[in-house]
C-alpha positions in Angstrom: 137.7 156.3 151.4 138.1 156.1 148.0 136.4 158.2 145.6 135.0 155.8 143.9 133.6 154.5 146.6 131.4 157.5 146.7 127.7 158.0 144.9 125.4 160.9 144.5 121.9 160.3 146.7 119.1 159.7 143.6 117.1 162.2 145.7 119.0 165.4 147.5 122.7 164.4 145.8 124.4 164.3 148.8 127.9 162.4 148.7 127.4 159.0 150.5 129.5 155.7 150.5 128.2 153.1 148.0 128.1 150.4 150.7 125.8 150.3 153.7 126.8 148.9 157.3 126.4 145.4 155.9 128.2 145.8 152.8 125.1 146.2 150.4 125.0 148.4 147.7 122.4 151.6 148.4 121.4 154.5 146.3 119.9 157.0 148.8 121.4 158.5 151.9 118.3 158.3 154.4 114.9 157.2 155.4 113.9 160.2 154.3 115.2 160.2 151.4 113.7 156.5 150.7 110.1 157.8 151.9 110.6 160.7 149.3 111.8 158.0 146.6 109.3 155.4 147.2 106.2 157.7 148.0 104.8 157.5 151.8 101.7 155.9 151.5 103.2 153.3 148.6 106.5 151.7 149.7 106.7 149.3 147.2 105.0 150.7 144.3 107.7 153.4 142.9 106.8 157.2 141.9 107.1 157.8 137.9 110.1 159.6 136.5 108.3 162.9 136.3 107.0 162.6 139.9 110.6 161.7 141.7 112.1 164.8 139.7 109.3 166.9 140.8 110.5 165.9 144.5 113.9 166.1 143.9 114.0 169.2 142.8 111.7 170.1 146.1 113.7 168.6 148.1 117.3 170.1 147.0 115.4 173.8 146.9 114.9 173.3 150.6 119.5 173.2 150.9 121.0 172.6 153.8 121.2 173.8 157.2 123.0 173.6 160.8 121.7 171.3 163.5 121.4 173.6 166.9 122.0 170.5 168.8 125.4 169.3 167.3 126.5 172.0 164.3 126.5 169.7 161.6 125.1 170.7 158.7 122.4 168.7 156.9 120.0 168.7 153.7 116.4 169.7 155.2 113.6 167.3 154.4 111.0 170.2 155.5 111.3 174.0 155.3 110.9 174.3 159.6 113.3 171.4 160.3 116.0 172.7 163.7 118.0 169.4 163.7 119.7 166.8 162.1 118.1 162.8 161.8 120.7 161.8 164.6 118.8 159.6 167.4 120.5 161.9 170.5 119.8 165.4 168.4 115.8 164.2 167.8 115.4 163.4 171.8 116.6 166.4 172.0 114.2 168.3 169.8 110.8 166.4 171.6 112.5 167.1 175.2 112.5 170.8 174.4 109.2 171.1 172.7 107.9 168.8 175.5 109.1 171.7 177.7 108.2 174.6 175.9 104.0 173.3 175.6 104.4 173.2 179.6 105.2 176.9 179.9 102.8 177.9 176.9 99.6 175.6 177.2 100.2 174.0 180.6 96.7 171.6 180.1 97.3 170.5 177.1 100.9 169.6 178.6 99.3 167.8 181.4 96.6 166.0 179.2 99.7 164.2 176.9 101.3 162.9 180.8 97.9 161.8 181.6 97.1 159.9 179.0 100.5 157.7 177.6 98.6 154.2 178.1 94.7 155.2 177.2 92.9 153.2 174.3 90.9 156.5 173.3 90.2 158.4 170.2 91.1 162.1 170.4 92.5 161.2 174.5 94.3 164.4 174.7 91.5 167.3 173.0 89.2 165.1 175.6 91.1 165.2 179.4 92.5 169.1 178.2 88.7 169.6 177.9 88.1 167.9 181.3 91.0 170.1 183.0 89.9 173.0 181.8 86.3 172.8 183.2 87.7 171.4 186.7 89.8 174.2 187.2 88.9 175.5 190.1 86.2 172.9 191.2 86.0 171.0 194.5 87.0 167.0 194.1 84.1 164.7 194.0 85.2 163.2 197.3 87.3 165.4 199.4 86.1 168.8 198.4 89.7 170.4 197.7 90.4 173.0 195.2 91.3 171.4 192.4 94.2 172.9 190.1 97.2 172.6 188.3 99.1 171.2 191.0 97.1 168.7 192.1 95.2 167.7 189.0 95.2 163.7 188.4 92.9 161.5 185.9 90.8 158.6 187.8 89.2 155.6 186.2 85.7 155.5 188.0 86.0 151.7 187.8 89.9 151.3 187.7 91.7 149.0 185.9 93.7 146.0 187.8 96.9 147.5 189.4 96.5 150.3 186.9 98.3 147.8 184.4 97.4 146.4 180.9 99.7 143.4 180.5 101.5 141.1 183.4 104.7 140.7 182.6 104.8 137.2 185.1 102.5 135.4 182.4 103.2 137.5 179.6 99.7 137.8 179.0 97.4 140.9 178.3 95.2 141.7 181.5 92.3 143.1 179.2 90.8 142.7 175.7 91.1 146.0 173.7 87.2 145.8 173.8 87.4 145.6 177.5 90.0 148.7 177.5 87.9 151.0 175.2 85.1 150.2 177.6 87.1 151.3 181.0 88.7 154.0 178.8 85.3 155.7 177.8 85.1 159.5 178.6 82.0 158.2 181.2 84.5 156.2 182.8 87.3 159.1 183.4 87.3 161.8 186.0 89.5 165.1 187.2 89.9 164.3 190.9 92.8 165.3 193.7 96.0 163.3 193.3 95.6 162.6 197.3 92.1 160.7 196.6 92.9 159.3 193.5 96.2 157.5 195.9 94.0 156.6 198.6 91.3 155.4 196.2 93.6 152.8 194.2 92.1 150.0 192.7 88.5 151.1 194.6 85.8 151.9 192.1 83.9 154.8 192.6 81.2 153.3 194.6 83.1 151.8 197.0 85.4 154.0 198.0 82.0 156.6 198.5 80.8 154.0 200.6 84.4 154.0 202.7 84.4 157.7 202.6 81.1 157.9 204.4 81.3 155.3 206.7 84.4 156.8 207.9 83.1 160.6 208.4 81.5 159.5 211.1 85.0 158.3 212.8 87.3 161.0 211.9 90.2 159.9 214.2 89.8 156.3 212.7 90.0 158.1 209.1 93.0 159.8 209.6 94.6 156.8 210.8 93.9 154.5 208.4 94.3 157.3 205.4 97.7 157.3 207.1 98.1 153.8 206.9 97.1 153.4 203.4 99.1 156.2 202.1 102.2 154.5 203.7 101.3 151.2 202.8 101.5 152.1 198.8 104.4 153.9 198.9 105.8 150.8 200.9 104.6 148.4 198.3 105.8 150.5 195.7 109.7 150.3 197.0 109.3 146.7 197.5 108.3 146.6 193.9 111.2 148.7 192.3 113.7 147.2 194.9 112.7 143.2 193.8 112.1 144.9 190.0 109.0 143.2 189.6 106.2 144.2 187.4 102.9 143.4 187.6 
């Protein structure tokens, strides 16, 4: 490459070409760089002079540093950034930190893989809450311990094949007003992950019916527990082997 091919970034004066992948003509090295330029919260209304020098200047204080992923060095957009803006090196940041809450704060861990698909304000302060005062509690239905091992969140009445959109009509299931409603804190509870299986797409008023009904017949119970429980994980195989989603 030709060095007159090469420009100064308008923000941290790193060397880049002056043509992007599509052979436009760019001015500023990164996304970052551009979020700096343009101000975050006004894309298209520009910074004044003063204020883009002001962040410059920020911004080139800050220097450059090694990515502990790959080893190549970079201009830091942050004082704490570890890594480089490469897609593989920033996976590799949220796997460890992913890792690293589990071993420090193990419910707040378990709250964030509880609650990836819930329509709810605050959904991870709220089931961390929830875990912490079940520790230690019997479930609702079976009377187990309940702990970190077998902690799993339960929609008193569920949603339809625990699913928000089928993908065979490529329509939503639910309205987001219907979601909010089923994702309420008075519709969630900390229950065994062995009832919340065998309860599936049971609200919580029939499957209390079921579970009393069937007290009374305990060899019938643990037969058709059994049969359920192999049932779903049947279905489930048929599912992923025919990769159909409901």
């Amino acid at each position: 490459m030709d060095k007159s091919d090469l420009i100064k970034c308008l923000v941290c004066g790193k060397e880049i070409s002056r043509f992007g992948s599509k052979g436009r003509l760019r001015k500023i090295c990164s996304n970052h760089c551009t979020a700096i330029y343009m101000g975050k919260k006004n894309k298209n209304k520009p910074k004044s002079k003063e204020q883009i020098e002001k962040m410059v200047r920020k911004r080139r204080s800050l220097g450059e540093a090694q990515c502990i992923f790959c080893g190549d060095t970079f201009s830091k957009y942050h004082s704490n950034q570890i890594c480089c803006s490469k897609r593989e090196c920033r996976r590799k940041l949220q796997r460890k930190r992913y890792y690293e809450l589990k071993e420090k704060n193990p419910y707040r861990f378990l709250s964030k893989k509880m609650t990836g698909n819930l329509r709810l304000e605050g959904k991870t302060d709220i089931v961390e809450n929830m875990l912490r005062e079940a520790d230690g509690k019997p479930c609702v239905y079976c009377g187990a311990v309940l702990s970190l091992e077998n902690f799993s969140l339960d929609h008193k009445v569920p949603r339809k094949f625990s699913k928000v959109y089928n993908y065979e009509t490529k329509k939503k299931i639910y309205s987001d007003k219907a979601l909010r409603m089923l994702d309420s804190p008075n519709n969630l509870q900390i229950i065994c992950k062995k009832c919340n299986q065998l309860k599936s797409d049971f609200n919580d008023k029939e499957f209390r019916t079921l579970l009393d009904f069937l007290n009374n017949y305990p060899e019938i119970k643990e037969k058709l527990f059994r049969r359920l429980m192999t049932g779903r994980m049947a279905y489930k195989w048929f599912l992923f082997k025919d990769k159909k989603r409901i």
